[in-house]
LOBAVEX-899603 format. One record per atom (N, C-alpha, C, O): residue number from 1; residue in one letter; chain; atom name; x, y, z negated. Coordinates in steps of 0.2 Angstrom, whole numbers, plus 2048, in hexadecimal, padded with zeros to 3 digits. Each point is the difference from the previous one (the first is absolute). Layout:
LOBAVEX-899603
SITE    nr   rest   kette   atom     u     v     w
SITE   NUM      A       A     CA     X     Y     Z
...
***
This chain:
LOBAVEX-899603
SITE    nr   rest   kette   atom     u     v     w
SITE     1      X       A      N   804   7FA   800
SITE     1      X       A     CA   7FC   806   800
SITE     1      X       A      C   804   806   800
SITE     1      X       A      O   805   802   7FC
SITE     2      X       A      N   7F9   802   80B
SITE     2      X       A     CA   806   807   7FC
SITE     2      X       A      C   800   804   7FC
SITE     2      X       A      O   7FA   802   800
SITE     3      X       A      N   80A   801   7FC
SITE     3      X       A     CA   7FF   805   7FB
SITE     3      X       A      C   7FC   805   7FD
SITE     3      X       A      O   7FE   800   7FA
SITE     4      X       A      N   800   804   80B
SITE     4      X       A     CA   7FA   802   802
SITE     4      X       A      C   7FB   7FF   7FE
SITE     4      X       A      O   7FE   803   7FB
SITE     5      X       A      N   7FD   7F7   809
SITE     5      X       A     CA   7FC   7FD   7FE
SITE     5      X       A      C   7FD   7FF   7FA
SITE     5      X       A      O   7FA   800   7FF
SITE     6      X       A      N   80A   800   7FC
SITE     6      X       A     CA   801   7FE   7F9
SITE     6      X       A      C   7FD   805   7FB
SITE     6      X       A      O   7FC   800   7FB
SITE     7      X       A      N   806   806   80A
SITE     7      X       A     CA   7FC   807   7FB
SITE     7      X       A      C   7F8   802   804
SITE     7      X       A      O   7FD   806   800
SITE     8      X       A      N   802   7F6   803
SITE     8      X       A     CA   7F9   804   804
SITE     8      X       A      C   7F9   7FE   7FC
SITE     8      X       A      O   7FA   802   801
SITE     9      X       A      N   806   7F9   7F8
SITE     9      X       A     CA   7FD   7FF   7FC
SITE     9      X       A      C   7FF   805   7FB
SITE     9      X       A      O   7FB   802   7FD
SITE    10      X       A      N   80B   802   802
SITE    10      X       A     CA   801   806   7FB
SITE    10      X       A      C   7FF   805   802
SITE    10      X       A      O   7FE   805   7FC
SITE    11      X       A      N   803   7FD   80A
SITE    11      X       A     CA   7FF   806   804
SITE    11      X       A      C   7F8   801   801
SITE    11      X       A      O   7FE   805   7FE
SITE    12      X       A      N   7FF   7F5   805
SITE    12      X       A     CA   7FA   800   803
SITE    12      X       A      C   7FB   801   7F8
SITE    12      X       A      O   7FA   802   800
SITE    13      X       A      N   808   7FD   7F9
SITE    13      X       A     CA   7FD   802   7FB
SITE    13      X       A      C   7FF   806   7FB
SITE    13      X       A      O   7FB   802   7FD
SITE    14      X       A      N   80D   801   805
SITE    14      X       A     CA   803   809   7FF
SITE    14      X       A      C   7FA   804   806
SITE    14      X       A      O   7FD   805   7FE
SITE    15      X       A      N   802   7F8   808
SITE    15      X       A     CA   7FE   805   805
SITE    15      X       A      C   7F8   7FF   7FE
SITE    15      X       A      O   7FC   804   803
SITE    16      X       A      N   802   7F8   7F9
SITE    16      X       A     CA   7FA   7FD   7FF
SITE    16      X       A      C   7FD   804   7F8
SITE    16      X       A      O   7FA   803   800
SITE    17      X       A      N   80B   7FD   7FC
SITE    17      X       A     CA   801   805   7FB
SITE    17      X       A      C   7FE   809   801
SITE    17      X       A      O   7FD   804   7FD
SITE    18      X       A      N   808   7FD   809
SITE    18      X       A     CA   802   808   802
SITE    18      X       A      C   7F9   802   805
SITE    18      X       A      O   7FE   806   800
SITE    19      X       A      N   7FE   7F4   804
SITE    19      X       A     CA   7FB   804   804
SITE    19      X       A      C   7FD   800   7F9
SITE    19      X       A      O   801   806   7FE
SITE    20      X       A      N   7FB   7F6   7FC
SITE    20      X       A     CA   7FB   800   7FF
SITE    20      X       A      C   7FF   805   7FA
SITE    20      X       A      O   7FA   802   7FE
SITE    21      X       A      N   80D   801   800
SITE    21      X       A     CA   802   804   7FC
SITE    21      X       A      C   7FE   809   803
SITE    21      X       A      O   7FD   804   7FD
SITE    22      X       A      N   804   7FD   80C
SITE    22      X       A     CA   7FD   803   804
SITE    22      X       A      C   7FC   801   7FE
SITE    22      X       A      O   7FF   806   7FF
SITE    23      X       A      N   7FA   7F7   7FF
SITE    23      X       A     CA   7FA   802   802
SITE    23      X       A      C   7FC   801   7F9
SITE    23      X       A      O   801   7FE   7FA
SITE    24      X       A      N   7FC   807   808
SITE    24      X       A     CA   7FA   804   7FA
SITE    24      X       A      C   7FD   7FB   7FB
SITE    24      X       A      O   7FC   7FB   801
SITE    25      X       A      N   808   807   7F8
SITE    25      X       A     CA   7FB   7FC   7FB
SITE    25      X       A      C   7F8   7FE   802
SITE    25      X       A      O   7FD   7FC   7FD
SITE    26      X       A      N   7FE   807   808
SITE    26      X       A     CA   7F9   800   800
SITE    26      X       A      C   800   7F9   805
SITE    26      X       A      O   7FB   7FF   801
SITE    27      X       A      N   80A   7FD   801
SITE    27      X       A     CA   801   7FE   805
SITE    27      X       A      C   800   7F4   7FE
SITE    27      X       A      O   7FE   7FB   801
SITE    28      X       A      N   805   80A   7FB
SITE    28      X       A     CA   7FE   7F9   7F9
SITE    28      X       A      C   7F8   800   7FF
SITE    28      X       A      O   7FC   7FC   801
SITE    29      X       A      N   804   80A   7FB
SITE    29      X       A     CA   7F8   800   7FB
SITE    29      X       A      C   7FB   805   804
SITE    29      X       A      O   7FD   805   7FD
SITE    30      X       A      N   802   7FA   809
SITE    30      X       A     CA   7FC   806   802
SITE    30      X       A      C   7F9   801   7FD
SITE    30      X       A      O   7FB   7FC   800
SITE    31      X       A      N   804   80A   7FF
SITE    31      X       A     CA   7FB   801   7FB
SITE    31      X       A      C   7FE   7FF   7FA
SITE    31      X       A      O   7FB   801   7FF
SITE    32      X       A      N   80A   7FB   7FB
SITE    32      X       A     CA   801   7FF   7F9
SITE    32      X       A      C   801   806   7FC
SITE    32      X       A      O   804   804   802
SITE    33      X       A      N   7F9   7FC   7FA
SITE    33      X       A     CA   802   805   7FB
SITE    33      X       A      C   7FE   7FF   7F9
SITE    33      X       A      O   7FE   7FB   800
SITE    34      X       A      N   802   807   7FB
SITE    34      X       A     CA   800   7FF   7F8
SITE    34      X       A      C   804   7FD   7FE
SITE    34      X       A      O   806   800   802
SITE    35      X       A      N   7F8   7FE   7F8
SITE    35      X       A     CA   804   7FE   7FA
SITE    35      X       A      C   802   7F9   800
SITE    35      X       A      O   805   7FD   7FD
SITE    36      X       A      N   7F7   800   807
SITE    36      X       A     CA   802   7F8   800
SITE    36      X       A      C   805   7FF   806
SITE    36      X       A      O   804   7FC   800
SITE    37      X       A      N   7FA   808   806
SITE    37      X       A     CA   805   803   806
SITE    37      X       A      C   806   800   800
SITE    37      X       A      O   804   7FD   803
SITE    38      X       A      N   7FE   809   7F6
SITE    38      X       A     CA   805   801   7FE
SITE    38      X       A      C   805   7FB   7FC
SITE    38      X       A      O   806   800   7FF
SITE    39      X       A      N   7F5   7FC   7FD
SITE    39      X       A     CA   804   7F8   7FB
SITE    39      X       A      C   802   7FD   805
SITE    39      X       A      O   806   7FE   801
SITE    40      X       A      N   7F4   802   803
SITE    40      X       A     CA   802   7F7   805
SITE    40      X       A      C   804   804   804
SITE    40      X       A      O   805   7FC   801
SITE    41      X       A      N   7FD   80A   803
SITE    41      X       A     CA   807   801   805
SITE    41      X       A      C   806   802   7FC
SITE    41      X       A      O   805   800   803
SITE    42      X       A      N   7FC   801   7F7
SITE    42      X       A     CA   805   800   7FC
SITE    42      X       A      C   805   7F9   7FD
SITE    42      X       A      O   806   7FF   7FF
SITE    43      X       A      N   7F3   7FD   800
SITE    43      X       A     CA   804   7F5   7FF
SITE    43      X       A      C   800   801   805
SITE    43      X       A      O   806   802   802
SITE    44      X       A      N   7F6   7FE   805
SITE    44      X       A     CA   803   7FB   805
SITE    44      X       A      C   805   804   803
SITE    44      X       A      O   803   7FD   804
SITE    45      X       A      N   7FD   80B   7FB
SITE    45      X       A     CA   808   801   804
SITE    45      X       A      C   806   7FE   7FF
SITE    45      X       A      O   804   7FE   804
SITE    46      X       A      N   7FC   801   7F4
SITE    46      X       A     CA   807   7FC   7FB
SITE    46      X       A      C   7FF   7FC   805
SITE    46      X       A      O   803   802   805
SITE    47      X       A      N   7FA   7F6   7FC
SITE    47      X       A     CA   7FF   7FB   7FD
SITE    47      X       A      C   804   800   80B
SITE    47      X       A      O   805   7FD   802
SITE    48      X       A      N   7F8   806   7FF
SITE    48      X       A     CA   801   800   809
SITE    48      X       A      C   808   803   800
SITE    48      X       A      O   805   7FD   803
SITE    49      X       A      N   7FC   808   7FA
SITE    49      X       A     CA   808   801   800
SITE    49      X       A      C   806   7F9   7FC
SITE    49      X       A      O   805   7FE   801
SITE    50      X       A      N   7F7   800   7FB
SITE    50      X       A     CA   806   7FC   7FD
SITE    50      X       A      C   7FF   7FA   806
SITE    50      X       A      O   805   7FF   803
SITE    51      X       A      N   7F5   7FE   7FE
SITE    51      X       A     CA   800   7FB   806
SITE    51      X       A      C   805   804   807
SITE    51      X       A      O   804   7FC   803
SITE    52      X       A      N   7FB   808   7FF
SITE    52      X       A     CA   803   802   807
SITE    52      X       A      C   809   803   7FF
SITE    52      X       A      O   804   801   804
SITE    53      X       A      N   7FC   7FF   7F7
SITE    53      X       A     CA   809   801   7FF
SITE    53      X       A      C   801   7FA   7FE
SITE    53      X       A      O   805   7FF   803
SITE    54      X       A      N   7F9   7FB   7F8
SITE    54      X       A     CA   801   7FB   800
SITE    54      X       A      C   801   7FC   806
SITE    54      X       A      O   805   7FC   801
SITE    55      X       A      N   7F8   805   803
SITE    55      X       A     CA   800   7FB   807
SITE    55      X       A      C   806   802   804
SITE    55      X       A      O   804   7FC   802
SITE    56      X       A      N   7FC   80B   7FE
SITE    56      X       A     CA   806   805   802
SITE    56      X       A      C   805   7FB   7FF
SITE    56      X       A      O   802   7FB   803
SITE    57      X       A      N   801   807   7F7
SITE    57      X       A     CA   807   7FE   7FC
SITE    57      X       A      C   802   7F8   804
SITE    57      X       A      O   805   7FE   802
SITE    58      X       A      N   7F3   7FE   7FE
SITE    58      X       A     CA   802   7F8   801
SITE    58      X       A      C   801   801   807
SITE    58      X       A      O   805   7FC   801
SITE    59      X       A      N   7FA   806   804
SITE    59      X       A     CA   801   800   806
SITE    59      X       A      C   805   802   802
SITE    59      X       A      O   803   7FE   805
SITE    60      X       A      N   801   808   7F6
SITE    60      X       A     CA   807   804   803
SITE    60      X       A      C   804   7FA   7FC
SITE    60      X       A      O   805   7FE   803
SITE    61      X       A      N   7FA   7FF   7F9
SITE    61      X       A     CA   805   7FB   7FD
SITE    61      X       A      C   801   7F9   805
SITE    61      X       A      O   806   7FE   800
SITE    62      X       A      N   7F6   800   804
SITE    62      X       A     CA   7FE   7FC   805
SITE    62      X       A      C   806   801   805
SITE    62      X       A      O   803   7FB   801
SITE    63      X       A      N   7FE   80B   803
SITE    63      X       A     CA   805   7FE   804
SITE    63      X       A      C   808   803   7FD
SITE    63      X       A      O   806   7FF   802
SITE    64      X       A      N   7F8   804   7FA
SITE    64      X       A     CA   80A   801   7FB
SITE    64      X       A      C   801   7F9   7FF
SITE    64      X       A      O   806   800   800
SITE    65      X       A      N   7F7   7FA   7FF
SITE    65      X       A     CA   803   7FC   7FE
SITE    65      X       A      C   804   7FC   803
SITE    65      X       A      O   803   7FC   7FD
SITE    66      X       A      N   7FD   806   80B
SITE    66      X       A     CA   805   7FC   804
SITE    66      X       A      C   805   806   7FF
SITE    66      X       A      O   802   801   806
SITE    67      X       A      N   802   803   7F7
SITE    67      X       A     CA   807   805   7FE
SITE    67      X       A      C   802   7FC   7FF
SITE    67      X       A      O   804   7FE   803
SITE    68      X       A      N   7F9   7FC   7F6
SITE    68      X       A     CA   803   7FB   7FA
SITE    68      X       A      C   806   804   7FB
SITE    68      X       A      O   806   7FF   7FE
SITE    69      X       A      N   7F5   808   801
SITE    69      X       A     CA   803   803   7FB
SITE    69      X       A      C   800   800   7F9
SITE    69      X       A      O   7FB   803   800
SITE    70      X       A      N   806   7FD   7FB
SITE    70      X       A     CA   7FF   801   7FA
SITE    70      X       A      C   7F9   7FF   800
SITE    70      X       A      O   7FE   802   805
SITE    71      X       A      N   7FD   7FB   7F4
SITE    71      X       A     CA   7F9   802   800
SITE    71      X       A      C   801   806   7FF
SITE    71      X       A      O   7FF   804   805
SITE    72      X       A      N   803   800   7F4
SITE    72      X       A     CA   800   807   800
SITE    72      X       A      C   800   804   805
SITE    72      X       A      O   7FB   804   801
SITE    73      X       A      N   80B   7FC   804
SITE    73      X       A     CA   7FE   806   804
SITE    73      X       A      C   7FD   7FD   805
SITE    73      X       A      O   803   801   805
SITE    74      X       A      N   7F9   7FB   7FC
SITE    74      X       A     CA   7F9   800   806
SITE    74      X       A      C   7FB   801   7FA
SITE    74      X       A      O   7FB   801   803
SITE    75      X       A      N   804   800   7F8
SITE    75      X       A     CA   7FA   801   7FB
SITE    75      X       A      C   800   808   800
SITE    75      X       A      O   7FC   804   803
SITE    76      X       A      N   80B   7FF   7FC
SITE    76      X       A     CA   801   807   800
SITE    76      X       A      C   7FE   802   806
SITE    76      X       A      O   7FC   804   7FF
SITE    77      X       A      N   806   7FA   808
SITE    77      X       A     CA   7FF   802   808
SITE    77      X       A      C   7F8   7FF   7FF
SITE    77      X       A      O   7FD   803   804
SITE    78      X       A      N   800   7FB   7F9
SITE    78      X       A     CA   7F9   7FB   802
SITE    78      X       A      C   7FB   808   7FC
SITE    78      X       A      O   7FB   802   802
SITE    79      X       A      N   808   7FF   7F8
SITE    79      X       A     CA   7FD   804   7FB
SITE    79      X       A      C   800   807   803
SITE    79      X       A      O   7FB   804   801
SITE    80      X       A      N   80B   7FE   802
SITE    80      X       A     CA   803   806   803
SITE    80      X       A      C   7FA   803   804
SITE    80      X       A      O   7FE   805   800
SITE    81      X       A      N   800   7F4   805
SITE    81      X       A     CA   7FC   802   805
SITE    81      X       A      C   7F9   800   7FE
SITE    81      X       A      O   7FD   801   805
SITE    82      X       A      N   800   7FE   7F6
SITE    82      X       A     CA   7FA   7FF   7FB
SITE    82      X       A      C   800   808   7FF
SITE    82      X       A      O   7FB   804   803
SITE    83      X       A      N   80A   7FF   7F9
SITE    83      X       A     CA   802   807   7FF
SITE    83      X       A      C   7FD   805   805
SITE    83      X       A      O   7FB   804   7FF
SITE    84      X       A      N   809   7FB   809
SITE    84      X       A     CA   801   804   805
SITE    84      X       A      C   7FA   800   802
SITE    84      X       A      O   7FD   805   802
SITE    85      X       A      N   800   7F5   7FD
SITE    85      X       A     CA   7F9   7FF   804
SITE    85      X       A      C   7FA   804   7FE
SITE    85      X       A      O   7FC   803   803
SITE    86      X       A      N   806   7FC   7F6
SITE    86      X       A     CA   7FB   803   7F9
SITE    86      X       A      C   800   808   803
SITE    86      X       A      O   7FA   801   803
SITE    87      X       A      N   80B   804   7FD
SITE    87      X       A     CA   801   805   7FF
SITE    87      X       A      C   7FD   801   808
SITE    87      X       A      O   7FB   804   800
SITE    88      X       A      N   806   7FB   806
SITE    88      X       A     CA   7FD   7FF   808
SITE    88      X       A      C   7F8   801   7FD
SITE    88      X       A      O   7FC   805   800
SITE    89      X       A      N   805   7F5   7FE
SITE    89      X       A     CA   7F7   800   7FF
SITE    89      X       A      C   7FF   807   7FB
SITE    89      X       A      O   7FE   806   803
SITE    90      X       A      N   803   7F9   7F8
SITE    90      X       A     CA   7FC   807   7FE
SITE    90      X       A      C   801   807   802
SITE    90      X       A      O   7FC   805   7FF
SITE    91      X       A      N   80C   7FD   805
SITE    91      X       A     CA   7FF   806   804
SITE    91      X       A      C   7FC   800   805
SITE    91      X       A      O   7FD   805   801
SITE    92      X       A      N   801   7F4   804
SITE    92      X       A     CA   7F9   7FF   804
SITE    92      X       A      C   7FC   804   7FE
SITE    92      X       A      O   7FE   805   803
SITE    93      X       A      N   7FF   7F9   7F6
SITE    93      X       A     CA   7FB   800   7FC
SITE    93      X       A      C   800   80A   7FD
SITE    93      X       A      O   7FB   803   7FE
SITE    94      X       A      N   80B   7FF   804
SITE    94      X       A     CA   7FF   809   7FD
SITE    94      X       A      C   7FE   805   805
SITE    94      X       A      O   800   806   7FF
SITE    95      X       A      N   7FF   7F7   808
SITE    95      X       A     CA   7FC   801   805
SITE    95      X       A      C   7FA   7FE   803
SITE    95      X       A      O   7FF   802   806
SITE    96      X       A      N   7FD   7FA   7F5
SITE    96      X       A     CA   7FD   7FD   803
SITE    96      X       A      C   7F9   801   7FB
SITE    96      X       A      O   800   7FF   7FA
SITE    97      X       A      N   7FA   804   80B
SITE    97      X       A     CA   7FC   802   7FB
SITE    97      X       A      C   7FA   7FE   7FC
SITE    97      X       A      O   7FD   7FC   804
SITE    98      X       A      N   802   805   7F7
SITE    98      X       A     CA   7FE   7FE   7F9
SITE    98      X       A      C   805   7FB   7FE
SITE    98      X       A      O   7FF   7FB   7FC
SITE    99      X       A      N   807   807   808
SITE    99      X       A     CA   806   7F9   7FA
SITE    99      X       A      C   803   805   7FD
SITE    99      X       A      O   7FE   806   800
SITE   100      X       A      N   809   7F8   7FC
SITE   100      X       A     CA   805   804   7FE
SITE   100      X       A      C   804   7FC   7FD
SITE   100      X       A      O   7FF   7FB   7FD
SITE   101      X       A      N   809   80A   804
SITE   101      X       A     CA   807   7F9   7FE
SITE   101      X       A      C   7FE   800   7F6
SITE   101      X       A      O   7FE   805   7FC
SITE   102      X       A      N   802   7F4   804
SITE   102      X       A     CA   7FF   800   7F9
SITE   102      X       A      C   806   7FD   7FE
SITE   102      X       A      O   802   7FB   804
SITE   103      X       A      N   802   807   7F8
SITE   103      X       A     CA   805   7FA   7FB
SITE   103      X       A      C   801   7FC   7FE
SITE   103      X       A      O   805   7FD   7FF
SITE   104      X       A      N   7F3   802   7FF
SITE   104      X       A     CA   7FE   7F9   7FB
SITE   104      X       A      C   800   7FB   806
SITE   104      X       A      O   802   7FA   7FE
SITE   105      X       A      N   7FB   808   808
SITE   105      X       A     CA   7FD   7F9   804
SITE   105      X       A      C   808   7FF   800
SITE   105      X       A      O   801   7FB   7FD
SITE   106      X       A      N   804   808   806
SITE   106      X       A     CA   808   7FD   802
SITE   106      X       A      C   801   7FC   7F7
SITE   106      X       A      O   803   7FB   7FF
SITE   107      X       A      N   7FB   807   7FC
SITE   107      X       A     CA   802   7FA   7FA
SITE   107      X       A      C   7FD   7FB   804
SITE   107      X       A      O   803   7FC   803
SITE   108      X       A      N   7F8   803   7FC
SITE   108      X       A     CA   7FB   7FB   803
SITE   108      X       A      C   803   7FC   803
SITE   108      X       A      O   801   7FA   7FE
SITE   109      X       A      N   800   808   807
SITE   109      X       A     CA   804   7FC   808
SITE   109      X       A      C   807   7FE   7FC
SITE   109      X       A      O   802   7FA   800
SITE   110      X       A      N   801   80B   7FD
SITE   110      X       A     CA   807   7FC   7FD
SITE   110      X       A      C   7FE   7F9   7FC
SITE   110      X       A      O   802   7FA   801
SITE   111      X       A      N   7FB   807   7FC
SITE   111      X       A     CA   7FB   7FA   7FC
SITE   111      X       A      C   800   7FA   802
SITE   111      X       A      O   802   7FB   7FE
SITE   112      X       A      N   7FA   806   80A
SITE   112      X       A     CA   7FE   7FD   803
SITE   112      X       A      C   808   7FA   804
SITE   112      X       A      O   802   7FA   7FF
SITE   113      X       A      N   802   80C   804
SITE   113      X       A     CA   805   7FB   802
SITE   113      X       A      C   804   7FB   7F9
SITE   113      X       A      O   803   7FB   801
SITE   114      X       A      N   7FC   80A   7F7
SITE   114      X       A     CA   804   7FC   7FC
SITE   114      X       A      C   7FC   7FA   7FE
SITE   114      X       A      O   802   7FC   7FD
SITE   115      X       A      N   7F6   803   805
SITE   115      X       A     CA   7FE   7FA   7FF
SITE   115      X       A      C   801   7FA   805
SITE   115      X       A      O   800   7FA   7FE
SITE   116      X       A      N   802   809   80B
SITE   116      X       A     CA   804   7FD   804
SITE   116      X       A      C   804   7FE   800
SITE   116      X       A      O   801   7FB   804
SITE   117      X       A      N   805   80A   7F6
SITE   117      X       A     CA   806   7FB   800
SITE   117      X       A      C   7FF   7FA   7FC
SITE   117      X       A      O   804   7FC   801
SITE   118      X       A      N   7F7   803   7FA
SITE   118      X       A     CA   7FD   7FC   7FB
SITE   118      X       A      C   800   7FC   804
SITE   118      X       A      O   804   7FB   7FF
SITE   119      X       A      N   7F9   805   806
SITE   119      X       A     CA   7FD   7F9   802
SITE   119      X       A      C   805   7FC   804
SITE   119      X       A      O   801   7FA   800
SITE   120      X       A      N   803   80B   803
SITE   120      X       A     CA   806   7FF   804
SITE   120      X       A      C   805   7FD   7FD
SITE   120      X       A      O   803   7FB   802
SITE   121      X       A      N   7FD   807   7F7
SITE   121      X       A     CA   807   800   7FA
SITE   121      X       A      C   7FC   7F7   7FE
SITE   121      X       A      O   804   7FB   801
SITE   122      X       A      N   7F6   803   7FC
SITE   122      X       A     CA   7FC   7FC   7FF
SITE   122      X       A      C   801   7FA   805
SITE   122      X       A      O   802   7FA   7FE
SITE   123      X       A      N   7FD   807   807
SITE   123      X       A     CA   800   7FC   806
SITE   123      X       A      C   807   7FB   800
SITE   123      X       A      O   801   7FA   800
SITE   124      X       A      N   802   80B   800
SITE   124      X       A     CA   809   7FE   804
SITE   124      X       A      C   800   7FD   7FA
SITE   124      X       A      O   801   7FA   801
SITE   125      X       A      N   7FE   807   7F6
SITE   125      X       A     CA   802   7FC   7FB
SITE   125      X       A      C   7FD   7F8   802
SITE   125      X       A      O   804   7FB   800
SITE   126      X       A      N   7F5   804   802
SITE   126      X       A     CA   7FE   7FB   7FF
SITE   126      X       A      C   802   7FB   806
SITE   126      X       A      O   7FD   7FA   801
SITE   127      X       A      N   80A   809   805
SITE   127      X       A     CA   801   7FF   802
SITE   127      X       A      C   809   7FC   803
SITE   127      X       A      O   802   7FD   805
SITE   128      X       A      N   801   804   7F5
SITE   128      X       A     CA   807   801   7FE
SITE   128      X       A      C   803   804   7FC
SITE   128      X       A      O   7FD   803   7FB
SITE   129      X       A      N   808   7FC   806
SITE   129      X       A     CA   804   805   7FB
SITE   129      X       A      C   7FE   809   7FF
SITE   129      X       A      O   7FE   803   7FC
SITE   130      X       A      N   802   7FD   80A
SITE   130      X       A     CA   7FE   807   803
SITE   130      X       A      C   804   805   7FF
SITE   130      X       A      O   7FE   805   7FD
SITE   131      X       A      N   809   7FB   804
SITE   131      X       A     CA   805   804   801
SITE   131      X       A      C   800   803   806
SITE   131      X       A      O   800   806   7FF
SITE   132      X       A      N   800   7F8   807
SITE   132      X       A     CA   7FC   806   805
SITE   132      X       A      C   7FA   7FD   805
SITE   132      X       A      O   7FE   7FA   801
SITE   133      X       A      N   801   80B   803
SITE   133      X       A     CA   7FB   7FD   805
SITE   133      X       A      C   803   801   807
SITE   133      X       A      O   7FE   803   805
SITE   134      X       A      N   806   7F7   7F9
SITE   134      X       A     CA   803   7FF   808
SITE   134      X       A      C   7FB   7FD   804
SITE   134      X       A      O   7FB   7FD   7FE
SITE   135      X       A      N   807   804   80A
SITE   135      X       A     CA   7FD   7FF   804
SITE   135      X       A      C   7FE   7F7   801
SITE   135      X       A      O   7FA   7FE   802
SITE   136      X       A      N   80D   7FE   7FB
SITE   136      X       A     CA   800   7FA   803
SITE   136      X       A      C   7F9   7FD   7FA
SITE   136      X       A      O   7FB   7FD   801
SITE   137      X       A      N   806   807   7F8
SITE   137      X       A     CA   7FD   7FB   7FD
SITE   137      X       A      C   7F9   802   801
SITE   137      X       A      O   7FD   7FB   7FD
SITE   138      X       A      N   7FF   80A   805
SITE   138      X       A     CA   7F9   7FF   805
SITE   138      X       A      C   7FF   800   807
SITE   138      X       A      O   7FB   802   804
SITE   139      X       A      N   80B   7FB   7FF
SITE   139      X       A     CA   800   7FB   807
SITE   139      X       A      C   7FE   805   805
SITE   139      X       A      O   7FC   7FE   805
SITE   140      X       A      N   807   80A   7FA
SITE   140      X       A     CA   7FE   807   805
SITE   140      X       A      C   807   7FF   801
SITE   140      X       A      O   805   800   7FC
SITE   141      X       A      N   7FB   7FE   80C
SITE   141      X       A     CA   808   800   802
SITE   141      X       A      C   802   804   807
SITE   141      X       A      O   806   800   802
***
């Protein structure tokens, strides 16, 4: 498989991320409004950010793993782009109207990549030693 290839699962989720980030909060909820509007799009914003940078993180870890670098720095490279993504998205979002850059939603998203590394760091344990995530020992070659 060529190289390439390898990131069009992570890209195609960041671009998936960055349009939907684009468009008018009314676009989600059109027509909602109140106090129950307000509960229920506040849980399920968290709960959509921790799942959508979560997925993130597992997918950018997905093709670093043929470097067969350290775990650490592909968990590092892996989080980095969780970061860069985060902040893309919510400057999106400081243009984008009835949205605005929030800070907290980028905690969120960090959150969300650090439960990807979990699962990531989780995985490879119940896999081997798990010293790194070379290429050979998930058969991407």
């Amino acid at each position: 498989m060529r190289p390439w290839v390898r990131w069009l699962p992570s890209a195609t989720w960041a671009v998936l991320i960055l349009l939907f980030s684009a468009q008018p909060e009314t676009f989600f909820f059109p027509g909602s409004h109140g106090r129950h509007y307000r509960f229920l799009h506040y849980y399920l914003e968290i709960a959509v950010h921790l799942v959508e940078f979560c997925i993130f993180f597992v997918l950018v870890v997905w093709p670093l793993r043929s470097w067969g670098r350290p775990r650490v720095a592909l968990l590092g490279v892996a989080f980095g782009a969780v970061l860069v993504l985060s902040l893309v998205n919510e400057s999106i979002q400081a243009f984008t109207p009835t949205r605005m850059f929030d800070p907290w939603d980028m905690i969120v998203d960090a959150l969300g990549g650090a439960i990807g590394a979990l699962l990531v760091v989780g995985r490879d344990s119940t896999e081997g030693s798990g010293r790194s995530l070379s290429a050979s020992r998930y058969g991407v070659n």
